[in-house]
C-alpha positions in Angstrom: -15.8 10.1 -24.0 -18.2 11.4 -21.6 -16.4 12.7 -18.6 -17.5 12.0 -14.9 -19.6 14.9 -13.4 -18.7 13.2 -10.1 -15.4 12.0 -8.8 -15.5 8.4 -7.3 -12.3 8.0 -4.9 -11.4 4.2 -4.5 -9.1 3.2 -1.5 -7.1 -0.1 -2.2 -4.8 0.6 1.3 -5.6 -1.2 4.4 -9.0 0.2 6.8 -6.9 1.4 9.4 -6.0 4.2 6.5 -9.4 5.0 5.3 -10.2 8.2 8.0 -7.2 9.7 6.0 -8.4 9.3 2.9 -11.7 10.6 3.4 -10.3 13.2 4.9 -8.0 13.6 2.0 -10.6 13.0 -0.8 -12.9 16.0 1.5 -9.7 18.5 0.5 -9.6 17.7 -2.8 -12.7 18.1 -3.6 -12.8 21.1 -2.0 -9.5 22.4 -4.2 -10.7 21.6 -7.4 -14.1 22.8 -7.2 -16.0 19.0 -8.1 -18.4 16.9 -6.3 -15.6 13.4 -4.6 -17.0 10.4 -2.9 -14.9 7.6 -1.3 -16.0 4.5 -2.5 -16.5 2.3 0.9 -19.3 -0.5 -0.3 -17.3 -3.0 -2.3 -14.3 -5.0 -1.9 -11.2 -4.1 -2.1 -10.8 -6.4 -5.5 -13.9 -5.0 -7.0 -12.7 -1.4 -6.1 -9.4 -2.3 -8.6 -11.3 -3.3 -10.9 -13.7 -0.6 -11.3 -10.6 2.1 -11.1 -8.9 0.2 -13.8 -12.1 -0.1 -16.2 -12.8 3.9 -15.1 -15.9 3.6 -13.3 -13.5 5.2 -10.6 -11.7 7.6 -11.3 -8.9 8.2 -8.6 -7.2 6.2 -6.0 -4.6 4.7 -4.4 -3.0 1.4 -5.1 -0.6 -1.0 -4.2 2.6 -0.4 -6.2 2.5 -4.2 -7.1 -0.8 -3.8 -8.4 -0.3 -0.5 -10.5 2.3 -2.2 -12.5 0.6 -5.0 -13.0 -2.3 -3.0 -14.4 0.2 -1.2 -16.9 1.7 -4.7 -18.2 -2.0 -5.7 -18.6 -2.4 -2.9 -20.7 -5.9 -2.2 -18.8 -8.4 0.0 -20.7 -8.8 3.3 -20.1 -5.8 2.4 -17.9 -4.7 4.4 -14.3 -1.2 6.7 -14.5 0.1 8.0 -11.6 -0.7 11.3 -9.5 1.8 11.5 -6.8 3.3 9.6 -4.3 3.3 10.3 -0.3 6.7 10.8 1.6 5.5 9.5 5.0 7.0 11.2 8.4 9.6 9.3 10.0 13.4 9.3 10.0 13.1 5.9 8.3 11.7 7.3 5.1 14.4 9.5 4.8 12.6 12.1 2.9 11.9 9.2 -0.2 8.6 8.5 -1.2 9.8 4.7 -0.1 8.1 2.4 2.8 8.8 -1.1 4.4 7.7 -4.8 4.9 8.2 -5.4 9.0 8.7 -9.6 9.5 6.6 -9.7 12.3 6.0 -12.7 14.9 4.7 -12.5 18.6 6.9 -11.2 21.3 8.0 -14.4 22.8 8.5 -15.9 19.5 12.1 -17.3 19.3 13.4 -16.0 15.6 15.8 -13.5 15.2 16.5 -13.5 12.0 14.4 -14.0 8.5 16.5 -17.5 8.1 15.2 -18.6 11.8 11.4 -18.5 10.0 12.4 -21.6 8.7 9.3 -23.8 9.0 7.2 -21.4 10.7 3.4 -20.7 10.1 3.3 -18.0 7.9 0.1 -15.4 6.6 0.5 -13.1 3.9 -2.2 -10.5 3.1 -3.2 -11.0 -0.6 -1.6 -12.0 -3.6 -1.7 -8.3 -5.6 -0.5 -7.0 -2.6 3.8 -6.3 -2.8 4.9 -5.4 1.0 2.9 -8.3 1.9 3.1 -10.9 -0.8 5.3 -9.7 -3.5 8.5 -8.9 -1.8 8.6 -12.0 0.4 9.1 -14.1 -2.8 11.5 -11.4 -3.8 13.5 -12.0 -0.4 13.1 -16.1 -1.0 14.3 -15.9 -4.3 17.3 -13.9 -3.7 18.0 -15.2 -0.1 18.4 -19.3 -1.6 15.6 -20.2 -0.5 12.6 -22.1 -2.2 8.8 -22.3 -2.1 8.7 -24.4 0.6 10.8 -22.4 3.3 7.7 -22.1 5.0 6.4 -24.3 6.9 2.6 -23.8 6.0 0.6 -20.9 4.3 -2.4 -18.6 5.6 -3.8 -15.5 2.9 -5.3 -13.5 5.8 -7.6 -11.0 3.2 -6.0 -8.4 4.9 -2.4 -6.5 6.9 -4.3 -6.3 10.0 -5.8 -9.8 10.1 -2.5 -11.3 9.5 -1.3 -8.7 13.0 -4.5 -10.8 14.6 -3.7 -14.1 13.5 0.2 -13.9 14.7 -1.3 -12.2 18.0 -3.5 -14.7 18.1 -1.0 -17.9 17.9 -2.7 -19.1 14.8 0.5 -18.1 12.6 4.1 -17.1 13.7 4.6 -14.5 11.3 3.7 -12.3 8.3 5.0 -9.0 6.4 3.7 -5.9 7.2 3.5 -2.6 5.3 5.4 -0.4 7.6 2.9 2.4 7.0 -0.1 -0.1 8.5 2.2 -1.4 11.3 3.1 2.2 12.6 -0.7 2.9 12.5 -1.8 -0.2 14.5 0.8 0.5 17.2 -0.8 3.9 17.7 -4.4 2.7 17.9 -3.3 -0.6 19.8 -0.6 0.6 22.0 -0.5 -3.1 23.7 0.0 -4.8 20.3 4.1 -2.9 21.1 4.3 -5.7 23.7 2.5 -8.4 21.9 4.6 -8.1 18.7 8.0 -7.9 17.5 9.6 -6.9 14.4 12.2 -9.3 13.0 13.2 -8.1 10.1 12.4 -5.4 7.5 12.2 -6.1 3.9 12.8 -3.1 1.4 12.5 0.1 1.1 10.3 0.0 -1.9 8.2 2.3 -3.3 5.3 3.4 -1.5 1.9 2.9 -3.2 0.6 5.5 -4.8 -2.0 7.9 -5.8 -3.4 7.1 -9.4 -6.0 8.5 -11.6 -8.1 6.9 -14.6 -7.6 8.0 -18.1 -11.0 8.9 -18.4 -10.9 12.2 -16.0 -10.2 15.0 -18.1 -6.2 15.8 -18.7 -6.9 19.3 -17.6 -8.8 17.9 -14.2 -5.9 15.3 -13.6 -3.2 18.3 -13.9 -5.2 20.0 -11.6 -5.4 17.2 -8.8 -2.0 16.6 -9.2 -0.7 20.0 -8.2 -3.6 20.3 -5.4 -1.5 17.3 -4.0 2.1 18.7 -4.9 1.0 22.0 -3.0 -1.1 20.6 0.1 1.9 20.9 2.7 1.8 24.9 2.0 -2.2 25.4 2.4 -2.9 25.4 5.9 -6.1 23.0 5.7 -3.7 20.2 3.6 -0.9 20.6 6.0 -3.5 19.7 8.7 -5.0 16.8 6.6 -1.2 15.4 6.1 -0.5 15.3 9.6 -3.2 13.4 10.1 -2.1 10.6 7.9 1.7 11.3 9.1 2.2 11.9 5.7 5.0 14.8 4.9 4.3 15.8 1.7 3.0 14.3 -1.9 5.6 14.5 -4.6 5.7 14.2 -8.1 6.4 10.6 -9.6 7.1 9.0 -12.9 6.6 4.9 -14.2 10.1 4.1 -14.3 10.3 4.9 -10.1 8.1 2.0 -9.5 10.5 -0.2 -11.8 11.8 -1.9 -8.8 8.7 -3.6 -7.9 8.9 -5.1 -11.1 12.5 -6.6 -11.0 11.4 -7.8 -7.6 8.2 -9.2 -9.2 10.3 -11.3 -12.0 12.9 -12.2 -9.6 10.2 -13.7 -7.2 8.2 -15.0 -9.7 9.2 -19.2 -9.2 8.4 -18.7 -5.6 4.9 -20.3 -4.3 3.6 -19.0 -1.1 
């Protein structure tokens, strides 16, 4: 197997990340002494597909969509790196994040059961804070496919914050992690939007690597990300991202998404 002489880094998490992760795939580089690029020109689809074929070589991916490439049994195949514990009393030091039920401000729900009807945009269907667990939550809540009352697939987490800003829809799921970054960037969205409910925690997406990087390189990027909080330069690049720390993660964590997946499973959105 011929082994890349050139890292290509492929980001499956919403835009509003991507500073981060260049800034993240800059460090690495940089820690384990080879040549990273962030892959930026194709779709997010095509950027899955070519990390679980190997024509990229590290990532990160929804946690929905990392399981679903292991059940495929996708050649060379991804395993997992680590996994980001993000800052916030929320995340209570787990590498675990949220769906926030959004809808506009004046919007009168109060509960998940009060989006009964309503206009409703997920992000895509391989995505599990937006898509995934809101079947999960139908299924196990009684309800059926057609609690709401019509569908939107936005493409992306901060279309669907546009669309329900907007009026076009009243609501969506959103990956806590995007959510807290929008707020930040668009401090009037905080008046514009209100969190209904939060779905989860599950766990967070992570950082995977293809099969094809060496298993000496893919030890070494792993503990460049373990160790980042205690080298000054990773600690900086963390804060940037409000990420605390990577940690260590095995398969089995990420088992949850997959009961949630087979429990939502008869739900249409």
């Amino acid at each position: 197997m011929r082994h890349p002489k050139e890292l290509l880094f492929a980001s499956l998490a919403a835009e509003n990340a991507a500073a981060f992760y260049a800034d993240l795939v800059a460090y690495l580089s940089q820690a384990v002494g080879r040549r990273m690029s962030l892959a930026e020109d194709d779709a997010c689809q095509e950027r899955e597909v070519r990390l679980t074929r190997g024509q990229a070589h590290l990532g990160v991916v929804c946690g929905l969509q990392y399981v679903c490439s292991r059940e495929r049994g996708d050649e060379p195949g991804i395993e997992l790196l680590a996994a980001a514990v993000m800052r916030g009393r929320r995340y209570g030091q787990r590498p675990v994040y949220f769906s926030d039920v959004v809808v506009r401000t004046g919007h009168s729900a109060r509960t998940f059961e009060d989006l009964s009807g309503a206009r409703f945009a997920y992000n895509e269907r391989t995505s599990h804070s937006g898509y995934g667990v809101v079947r999960y939550a139908l299924a196990t809540q009684g309800h059926g496919s057609g609690f709401f009352g019509s569908i939107v697939q936005s493409g992306a987490h901060q279309q669907s914050l546009a669309l329900i800003a907007g009026g076009t829809v009243d609501a969506s799921a959103i990956d806590s992690t995007v959510l807290e970054t929008e707020f930040v960037r668009t401090p009037e969205l905080r008046r514009q939007l209100r969190v209904v409910t939060t779905l989860g925690p599950s766990p967070i997406p992570p950082l995977v690597v293809s099969r094809v990087v060496p298993s000496a390189l893919r030890k070494d990027l792993r503990t460049a990300l373990l160790d980042m909080q205690r080298d000054p330069r990773g600690s900086h690049v963390l804060s940037s991202g409000r990420v605390h720390r990577y940690v260590e993660v095995q398969d089995s964590d990420y088992d949850p998404i997959r009961v949630m997946a087979k429990a939502g499973a008869s739900i249409t959105l």
